[in-house]
C-alpha positions as CSV (number, residue, x, y, z in Angstrom):
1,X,53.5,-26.4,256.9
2,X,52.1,-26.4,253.1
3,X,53.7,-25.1,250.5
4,X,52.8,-21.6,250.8
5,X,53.8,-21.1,254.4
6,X,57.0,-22.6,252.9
7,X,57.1,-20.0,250.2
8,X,56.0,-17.2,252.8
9,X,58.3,-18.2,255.3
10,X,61.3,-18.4,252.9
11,X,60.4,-14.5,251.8
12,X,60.4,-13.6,255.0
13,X,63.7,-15.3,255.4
14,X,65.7,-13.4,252.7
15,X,64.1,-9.9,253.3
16,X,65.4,-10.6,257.0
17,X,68.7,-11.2,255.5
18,X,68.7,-8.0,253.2
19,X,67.6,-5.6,256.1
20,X,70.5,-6.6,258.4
21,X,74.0,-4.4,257.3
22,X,76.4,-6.8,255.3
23,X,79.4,-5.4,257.3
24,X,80.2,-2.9,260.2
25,X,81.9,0.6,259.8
26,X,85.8,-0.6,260.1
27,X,87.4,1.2,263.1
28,X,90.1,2.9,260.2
29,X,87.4,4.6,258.4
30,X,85.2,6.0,261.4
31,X,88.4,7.3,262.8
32,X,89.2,9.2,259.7
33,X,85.6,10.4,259.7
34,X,86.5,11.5,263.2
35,X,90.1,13.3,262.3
36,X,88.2,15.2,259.0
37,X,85.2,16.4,261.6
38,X,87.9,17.8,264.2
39,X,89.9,19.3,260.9
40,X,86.7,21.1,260.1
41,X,86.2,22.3,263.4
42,X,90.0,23.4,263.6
43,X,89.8,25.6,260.3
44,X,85.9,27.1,261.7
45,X,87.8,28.0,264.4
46,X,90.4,30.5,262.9
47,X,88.2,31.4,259.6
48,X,89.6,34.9,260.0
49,X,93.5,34.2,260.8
50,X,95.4,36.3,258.7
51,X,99.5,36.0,257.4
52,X,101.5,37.4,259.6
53,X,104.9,39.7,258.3
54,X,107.5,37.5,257.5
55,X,110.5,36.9,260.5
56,X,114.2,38.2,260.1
57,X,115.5,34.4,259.7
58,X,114.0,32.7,257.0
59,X,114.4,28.5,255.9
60,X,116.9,28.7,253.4
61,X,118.4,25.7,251.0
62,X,116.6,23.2,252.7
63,X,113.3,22.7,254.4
64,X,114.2,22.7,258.8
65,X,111.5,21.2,261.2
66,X,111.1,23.5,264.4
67,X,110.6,20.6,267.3
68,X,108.8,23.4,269.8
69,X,105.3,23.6,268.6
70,X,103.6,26.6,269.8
71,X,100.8,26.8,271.7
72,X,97.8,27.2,269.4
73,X,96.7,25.7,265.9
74,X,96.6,29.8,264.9
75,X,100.0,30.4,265.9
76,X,101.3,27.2,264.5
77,X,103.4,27.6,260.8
78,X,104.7,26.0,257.9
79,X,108.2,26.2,259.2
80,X,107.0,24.4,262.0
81,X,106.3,21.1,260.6
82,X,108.3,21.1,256.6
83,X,110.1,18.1,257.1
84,X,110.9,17.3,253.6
85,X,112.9,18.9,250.8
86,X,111.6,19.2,247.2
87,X,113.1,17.9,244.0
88,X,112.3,20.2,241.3
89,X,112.9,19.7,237.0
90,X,114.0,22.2,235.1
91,X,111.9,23.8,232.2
92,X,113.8,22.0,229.5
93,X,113.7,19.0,231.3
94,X,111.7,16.2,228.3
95,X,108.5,14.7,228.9
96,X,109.9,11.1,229.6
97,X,112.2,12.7,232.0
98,X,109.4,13.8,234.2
99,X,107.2,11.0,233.5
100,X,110.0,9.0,235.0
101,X,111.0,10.7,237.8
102,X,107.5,10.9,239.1
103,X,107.0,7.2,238.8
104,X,110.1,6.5,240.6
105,X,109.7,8.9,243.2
106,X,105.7,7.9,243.6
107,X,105.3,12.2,243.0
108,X,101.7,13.5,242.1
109,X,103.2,16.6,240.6
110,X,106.8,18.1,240.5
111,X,107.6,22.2,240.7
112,X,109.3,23.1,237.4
113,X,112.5,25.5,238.5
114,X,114.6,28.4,237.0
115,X,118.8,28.5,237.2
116,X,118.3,30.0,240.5
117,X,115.9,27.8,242.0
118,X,112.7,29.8,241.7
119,X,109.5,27.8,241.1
120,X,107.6,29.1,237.8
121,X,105.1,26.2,237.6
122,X,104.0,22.8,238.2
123,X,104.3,19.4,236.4
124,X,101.0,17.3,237.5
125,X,100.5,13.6,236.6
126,X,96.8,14.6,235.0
127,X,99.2,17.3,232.9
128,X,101.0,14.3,231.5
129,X,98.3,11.7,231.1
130,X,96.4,14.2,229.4
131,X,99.4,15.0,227.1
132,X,100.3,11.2,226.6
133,X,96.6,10.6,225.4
134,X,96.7,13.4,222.9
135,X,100.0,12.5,221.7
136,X,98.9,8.6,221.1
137,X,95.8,9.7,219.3
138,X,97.7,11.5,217.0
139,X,100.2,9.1,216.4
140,X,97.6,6.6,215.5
141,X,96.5,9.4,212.5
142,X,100.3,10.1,211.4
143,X,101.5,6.1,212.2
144,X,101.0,4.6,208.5
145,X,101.8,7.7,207.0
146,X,105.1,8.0,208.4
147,X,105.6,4.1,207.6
148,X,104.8,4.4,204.1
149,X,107.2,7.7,204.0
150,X,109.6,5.9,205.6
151,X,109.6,8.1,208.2
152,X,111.7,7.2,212.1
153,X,109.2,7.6,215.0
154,X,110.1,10.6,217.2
155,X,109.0,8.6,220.4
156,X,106.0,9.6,222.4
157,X,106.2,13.1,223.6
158,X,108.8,14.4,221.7
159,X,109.6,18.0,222.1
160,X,107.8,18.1,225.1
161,X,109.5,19.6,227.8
162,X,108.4,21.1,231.1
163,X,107.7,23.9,230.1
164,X,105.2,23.0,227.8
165,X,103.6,21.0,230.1
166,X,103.6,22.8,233.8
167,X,100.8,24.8,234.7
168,X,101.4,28.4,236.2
169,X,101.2,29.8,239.0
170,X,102.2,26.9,240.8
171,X,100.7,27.2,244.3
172,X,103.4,28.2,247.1
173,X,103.6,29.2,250.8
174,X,106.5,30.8,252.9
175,X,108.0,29.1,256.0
176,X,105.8,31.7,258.1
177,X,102.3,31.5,256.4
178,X,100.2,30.1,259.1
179,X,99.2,26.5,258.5
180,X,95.4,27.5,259.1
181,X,95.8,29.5,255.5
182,X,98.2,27.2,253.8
183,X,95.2,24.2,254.7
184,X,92.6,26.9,253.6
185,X,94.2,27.1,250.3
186,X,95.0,23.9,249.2
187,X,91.4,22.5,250.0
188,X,90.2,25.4,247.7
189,X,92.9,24.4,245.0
190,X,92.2,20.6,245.8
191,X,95.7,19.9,245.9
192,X,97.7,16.9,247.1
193,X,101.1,19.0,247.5
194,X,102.2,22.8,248.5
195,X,105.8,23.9,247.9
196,X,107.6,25.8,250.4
197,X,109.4,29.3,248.9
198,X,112.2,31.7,250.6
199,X,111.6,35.6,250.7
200,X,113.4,35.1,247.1
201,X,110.7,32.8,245.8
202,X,113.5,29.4,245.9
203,X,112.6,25.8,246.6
204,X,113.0,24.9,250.0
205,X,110.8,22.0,250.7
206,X,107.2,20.6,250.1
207,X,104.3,19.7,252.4
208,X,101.4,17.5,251.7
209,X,97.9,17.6,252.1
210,X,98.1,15.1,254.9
211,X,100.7,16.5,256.3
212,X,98.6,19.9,256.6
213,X,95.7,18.1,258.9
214,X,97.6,16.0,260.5
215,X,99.0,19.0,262.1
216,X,95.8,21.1,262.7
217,X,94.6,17.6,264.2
218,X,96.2,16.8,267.2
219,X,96.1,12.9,268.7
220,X,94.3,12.2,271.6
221,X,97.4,11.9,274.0
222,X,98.2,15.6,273.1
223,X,94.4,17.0,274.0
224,X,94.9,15.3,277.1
225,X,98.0,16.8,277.9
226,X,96.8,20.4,277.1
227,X,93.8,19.7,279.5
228,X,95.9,19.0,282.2
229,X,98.6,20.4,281.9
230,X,97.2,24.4,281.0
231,X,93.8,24.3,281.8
232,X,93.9,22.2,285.0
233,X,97.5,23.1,286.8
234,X,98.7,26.7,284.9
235,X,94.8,28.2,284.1
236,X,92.3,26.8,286.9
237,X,95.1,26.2,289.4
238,X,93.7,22.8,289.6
239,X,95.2,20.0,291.3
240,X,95.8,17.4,288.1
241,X,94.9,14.7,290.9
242,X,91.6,15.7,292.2
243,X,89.9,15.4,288.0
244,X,90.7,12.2,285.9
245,X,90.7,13.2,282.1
246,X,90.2,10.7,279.0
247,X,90.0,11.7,275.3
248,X,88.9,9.3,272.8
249,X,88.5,10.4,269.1
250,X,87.9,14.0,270.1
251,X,85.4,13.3,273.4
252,X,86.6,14.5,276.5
253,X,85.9,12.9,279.6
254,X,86.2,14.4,282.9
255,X,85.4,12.5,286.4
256,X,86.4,13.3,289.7
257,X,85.5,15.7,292.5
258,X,85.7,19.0,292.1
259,X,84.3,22.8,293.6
260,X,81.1,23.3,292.6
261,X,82.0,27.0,291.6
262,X,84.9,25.1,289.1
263,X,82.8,22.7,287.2
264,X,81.2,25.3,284.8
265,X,84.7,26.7,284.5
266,X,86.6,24.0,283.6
267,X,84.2,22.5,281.2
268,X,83.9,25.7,279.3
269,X,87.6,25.6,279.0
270,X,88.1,22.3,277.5
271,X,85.3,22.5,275.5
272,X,86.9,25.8,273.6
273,X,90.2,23.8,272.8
274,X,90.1,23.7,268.8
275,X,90.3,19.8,269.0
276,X,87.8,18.9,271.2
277,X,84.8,17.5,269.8
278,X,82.8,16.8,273.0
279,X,83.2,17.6,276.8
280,X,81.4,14.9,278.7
281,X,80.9,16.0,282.3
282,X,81.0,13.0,284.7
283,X,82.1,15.4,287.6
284,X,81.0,15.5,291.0
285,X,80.5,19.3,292.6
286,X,81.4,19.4,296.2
């Protein structure tokens, strides 16, 4: 070989290299692909559900988690899944008081609260990085004047409270708005946290944005549960034995033997549950 076949062969070598992917899609990341594609498909689903009246018993003082999930993603509420109670500041509460408290309690944003509990606003981390930059690019202008005046420094964000800071309305939802619209609304508000209000407008609890899909996404254990236990046995009168179901990230799969009169039938079913992704018929019509 000369020393241009060497040359040739050797750019043909690294453009080989460059064409082939550096690294594979990690199993973590393709799932979440998977779990935003079936949220997606969850909230298309009930683009029309609308807030139901509010119930005679009402969360009160602290956020309850209902264990019995109901049927359906549309009937499914915020009572149903607040887990966690909120810490709220109230408006006089300084700016290195709230700095503080979300750092310690790793908090995006923290409701700002009345005597009684009411939430009147919100306290986000951009509201006090913006504020901390404005208040250190003044005190570089006013620094050596207050030096040569002899002048104390107040401290960075003196006078700042809560109040001053929190941005209004802050966004809230009642134990019974639907979890569909509470979802709906925080994507549109790009939100990382919704705080959970009483019929009198008091703190009860919070709810994250994870929190929200994670419970219009179901796991594959429960979408195989619902296929067999309601579609098969209580809706087809099937015999659970005769079909064998598997549900991998969304994908149905259904093998067995079965009439040929129920194939249609029971794929149409499965297919309409608000997780599925993909039915994947592998049945055999007798």
């Amino acid at each position: 070989m000369n020393d241009r076949d060497a040359r040739e062969a050797g750019a043909a070598s690294v453009e080989a290299r460059r064409s082939v992917p550096t690294a594979a899609p990690k199993p973590a990341e393709e799932s979440r692909q998977n779990m935003m594609v079936r949220y997606l498909q969850a909230m298309a689903s009930h683009a029309h559900t609308e807030e139901p009246s509010p119930p005679a018993r009402t969360m009160t003082g602290t956020a309850r988690h209902d264990v019995t999930r109901p049927a359906t993603i549309a009937d499914l509420q915020i009572s149903h899944i607040a887990k966690r109670t909120a810490t709220g500041v109230a408006p006089d509460t300084p700016f290195a008081d709230v700095a503080r408290m979300l750092a310690r309690e790793q908090l995006g944003a923290v409701p700002v609260v009345d005597a009684d509990r009411r939430v009147v606003g919100v306290v986000a981390e951009s509201d006090l990085l913006a504020r901390a930059v404005a208040l250190t690019s003044a005190d570089e202008h006013t620094g050596a004047l207050d030096k040569l005046l002899g002048r104390r420094s107040r401290g960075l964000g003196a006078g700042v409270t809560a109040a001053t800071l929190m941005s209004t309305p802050a966004l809230t939802v009642h134990p019974w708005t639907p979890v569909v619209e509470a979802a709906r609304t925080a994507a549109r508000s790009r939100i990382r946290q919704v705080y959970v209000i009483d019929h009198k407008g008091r703190l009860v609890g919070v709810v994250s944005r994870s929190e929200l899909l994670h419970a219009l996404v179901r796991d594959d254990a429960a979408i195989r549960a619902e296929v067999i236990s309601h579609v098969l046995r209580d809706e087809l009168k099937i015999d659970p034995g005769s079909v064998h179901v598997q549900v991998q990230h969304g994908v149905v799969v259904l093998t067995g033997s079965l009439d040929v009169d129920l194939v249609p039938r029971l794929t149409d079913a499965v297919a309409h549950i608000p997780d599925v992704l993909e039915v994947a018929d592998h049945l055999t019509a007798v």
